[in-house]
N, C-alpha and C positions, 0 to 999 in steps of 0.2 A: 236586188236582183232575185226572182224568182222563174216559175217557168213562163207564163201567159200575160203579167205584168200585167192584172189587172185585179188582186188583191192581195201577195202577203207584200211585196218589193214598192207598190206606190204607200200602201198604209207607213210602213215601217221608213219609208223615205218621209211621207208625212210627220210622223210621230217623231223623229229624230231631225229633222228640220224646225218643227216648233220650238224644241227643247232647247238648241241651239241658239235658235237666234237672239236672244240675249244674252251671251255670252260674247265679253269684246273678241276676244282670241280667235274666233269661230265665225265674224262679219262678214267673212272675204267663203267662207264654204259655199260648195254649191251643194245639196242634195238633191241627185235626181236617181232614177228606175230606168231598168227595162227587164225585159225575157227573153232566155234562150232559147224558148219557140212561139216568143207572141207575136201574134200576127201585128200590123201597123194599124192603130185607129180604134181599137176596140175601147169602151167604156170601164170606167172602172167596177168594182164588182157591186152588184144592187144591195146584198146583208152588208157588207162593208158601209156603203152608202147609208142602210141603217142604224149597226151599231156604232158606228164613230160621231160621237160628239164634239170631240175638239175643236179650238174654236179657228174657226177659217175652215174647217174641212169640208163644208158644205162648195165652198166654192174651188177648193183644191178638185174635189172630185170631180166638179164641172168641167175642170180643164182638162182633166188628166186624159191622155188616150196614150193606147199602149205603143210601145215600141221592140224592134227585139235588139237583142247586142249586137253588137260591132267592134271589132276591132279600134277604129278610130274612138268609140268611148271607152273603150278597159284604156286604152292609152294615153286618153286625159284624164285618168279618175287615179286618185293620192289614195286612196282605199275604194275597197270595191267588197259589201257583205252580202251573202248569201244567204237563200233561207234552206237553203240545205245541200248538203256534201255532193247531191248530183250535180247543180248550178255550179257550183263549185268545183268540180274538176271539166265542166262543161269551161268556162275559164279558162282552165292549166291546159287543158286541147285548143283552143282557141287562139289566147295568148299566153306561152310557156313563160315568158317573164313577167308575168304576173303573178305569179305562184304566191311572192313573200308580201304580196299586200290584196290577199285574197280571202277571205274569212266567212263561214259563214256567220250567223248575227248569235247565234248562241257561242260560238267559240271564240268570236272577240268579245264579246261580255264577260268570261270564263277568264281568259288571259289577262285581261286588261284590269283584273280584279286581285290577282293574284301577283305575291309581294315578288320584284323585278329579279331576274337572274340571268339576266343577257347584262352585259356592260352597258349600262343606258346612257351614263353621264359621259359616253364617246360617242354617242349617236350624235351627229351635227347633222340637221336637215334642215332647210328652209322653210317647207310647211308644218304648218299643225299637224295636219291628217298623214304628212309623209312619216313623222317623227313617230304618231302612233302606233301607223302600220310597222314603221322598223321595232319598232319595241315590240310591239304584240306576237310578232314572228321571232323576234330573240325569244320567246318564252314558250314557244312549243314545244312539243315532249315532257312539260313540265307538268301538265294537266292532263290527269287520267281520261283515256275518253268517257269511261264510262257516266265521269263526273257531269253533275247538274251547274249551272251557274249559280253559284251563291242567292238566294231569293227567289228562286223560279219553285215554283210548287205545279205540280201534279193537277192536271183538271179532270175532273169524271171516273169512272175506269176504262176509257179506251186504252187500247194497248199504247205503247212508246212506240214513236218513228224510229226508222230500223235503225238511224245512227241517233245517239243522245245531243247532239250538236245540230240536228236537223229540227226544224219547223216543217210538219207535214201539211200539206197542200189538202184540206178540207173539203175540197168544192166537191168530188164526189164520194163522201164519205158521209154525208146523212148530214141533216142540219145544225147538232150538238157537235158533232166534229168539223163544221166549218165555226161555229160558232169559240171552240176552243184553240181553234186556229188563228181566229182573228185575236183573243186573248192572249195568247201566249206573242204573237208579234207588238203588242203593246205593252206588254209586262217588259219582254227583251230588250226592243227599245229602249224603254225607260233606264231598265239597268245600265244600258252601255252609256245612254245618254249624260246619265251619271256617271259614270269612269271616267270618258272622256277627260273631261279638264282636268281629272286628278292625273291620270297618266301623262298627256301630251302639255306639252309647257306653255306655261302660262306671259312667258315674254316672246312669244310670237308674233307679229305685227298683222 
């Protein structure tokens, strides 16, 4: 979820849909995007369209056209990540009970890494993705905001997005700031991609 749903929310649904799909646990996931103000139809982003090489992304982005949120999708989505703290309480105004499985993609990367202190082993939930989101929400307050996700390094000297859990929207911040944009939703990805199975359990059908 970003805001125009036409480069950090489909990359990052990309990048985390590959990573996935060979994992048994995770056969049954859906990953998809939208925006809390993108229009319906628009293309995915043309630098995106360049630097991404992953394999199928060529035809991922052929598909892809934007969408904005809805109600009826936060309400079938078992987790729902954001690429930053505004989307994300765009969310908690939209759908208030969606609060505890709403994240954005740095803060469940941050959580989901960090050793458990909610009662997990009483968590009983039917899905993968439900069992994530209830864990990663038992563990808030645990992580400083200030803190970085374990692995994430610093690109450039542009300044930090205003909140450290936020991925800033590059598009009109110069070409090396979308270009560090599009980096950092692939680096995050990746990390959470990885958590995933360690956190959420692995006898999920």
């Amino acid at each position: 979820m970003c805001a125009a749903n036409i480069c950090r929310s489909p990359l990052a649904a990309f990048q985390l849909g590959r990573r996935l799909s060979g994992l048994a646990e995770f056969d049954q996931v859906i990953v998809e995007s939208a925006g809390v103000t993108a229009r319906t139809g628009s293309e995915i982003c043309e630098r995106v369209r360049r630097l991404e090489r992953g394999t199928g992304f060529a035809a991922f982005a052929d598909a892809h056209r934007s969408r904005p949120i809805t109600e009826a999708i936060i309400d079938h989505a078992s987790l729902i990540l954001t690429a930053s703290t505004a989307e994300r309480s765009a969310i908690a105004t939209l759908a208030p009970a969606a609060r505890s499985r709403t994240f954005t993609l740095r803060e469940a990367a941050a959580l989901a890494v960090v050793p458990g202190f909610a009662d997990e082993d009483g968590i009983e939930l039917e899905g993968v993705l439900d069992r994530f989101a209830a864990v990663i929400h038992g563990r808030r307050g645990f992580v400083a905001p200030s803190r970085r996700p374990k692995g994430l390094r610093r690109f450039g000297r542009a300044a930090a997005p205003t909140d450290p859990f936020d991925i800033a929207d590059g598009h009109l911040a110069g070409a090396a700031a979308h270009d560090r944009t599009i980096a950092q939703v692939g680096e995050v990805a990746g990390l959470l991609a990885d958590a995933l199975p360690r956190t959420a359990p692995r006898d999920v059908a």
